[in-house]
N, C-alpha and C positions, 0 to 999 in steps of 0.2 A: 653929428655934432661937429663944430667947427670953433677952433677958439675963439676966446673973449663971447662965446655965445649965450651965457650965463644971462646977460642983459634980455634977450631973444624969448627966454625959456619961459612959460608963463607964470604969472607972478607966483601962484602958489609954489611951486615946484622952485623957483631961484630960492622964493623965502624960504623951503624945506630945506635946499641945499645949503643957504645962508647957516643956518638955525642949526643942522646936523654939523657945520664947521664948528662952530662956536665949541657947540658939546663936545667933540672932539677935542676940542683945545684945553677947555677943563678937565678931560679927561673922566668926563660924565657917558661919551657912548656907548650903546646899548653894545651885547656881543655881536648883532646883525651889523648896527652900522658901522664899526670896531671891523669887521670882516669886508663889508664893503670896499673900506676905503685900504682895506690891506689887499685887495682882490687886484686893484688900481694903482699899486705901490706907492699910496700917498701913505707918509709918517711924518712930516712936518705942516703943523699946521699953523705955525707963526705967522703965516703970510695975508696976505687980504686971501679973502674968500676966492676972486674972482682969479687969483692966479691958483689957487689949490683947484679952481675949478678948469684953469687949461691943462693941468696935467690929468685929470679926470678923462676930458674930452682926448687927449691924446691918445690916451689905453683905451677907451670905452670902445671905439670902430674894431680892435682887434682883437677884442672877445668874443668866443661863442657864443652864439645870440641866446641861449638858454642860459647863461653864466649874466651875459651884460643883464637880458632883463631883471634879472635878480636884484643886481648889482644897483641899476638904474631907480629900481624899485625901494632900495634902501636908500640912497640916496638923495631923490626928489621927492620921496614921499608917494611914490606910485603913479605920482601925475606927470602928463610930459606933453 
């Protein structure tokens, strides 16, 4: 992933990540996606989506691909 790639990403999978910010933001997410985005050291989520999703993209390449898929999996909704 490469940033601003969020636009790229196919629709379902941006709307998943759209839709897992939001909840996030009311402080609705699950313990999975709560752990996702703690995995990626996102904690503020007042920003557009698409910048919560460059710092996403910046940790995501230097996770263990057993950790990121996880990670990737809570947060696009499994699709990619």
């Amino acid at each position: 992933m490469t940033r601003r790639a969020l636009h790229g990403l196919p629709r379902p999978a941006a709307a998943a990540f759209r839709r897992n910010v939001t909840l996030a933001r009311a402080g609705e997410a699950s313990p999975e996606l709560a752990a996702a985005f703690e995995a990626v050291g996102v904690t503020n989520f007042m920003r557009p989506s698409v910048t919560v999703f460059d710092d996403v993209a910046d940790v995501l390449p230097l996770m263990r691909a057993g950790e990121r898929t996880e990670v990737e999996a809570a947060l696009f909704g499994g699709l990619q």
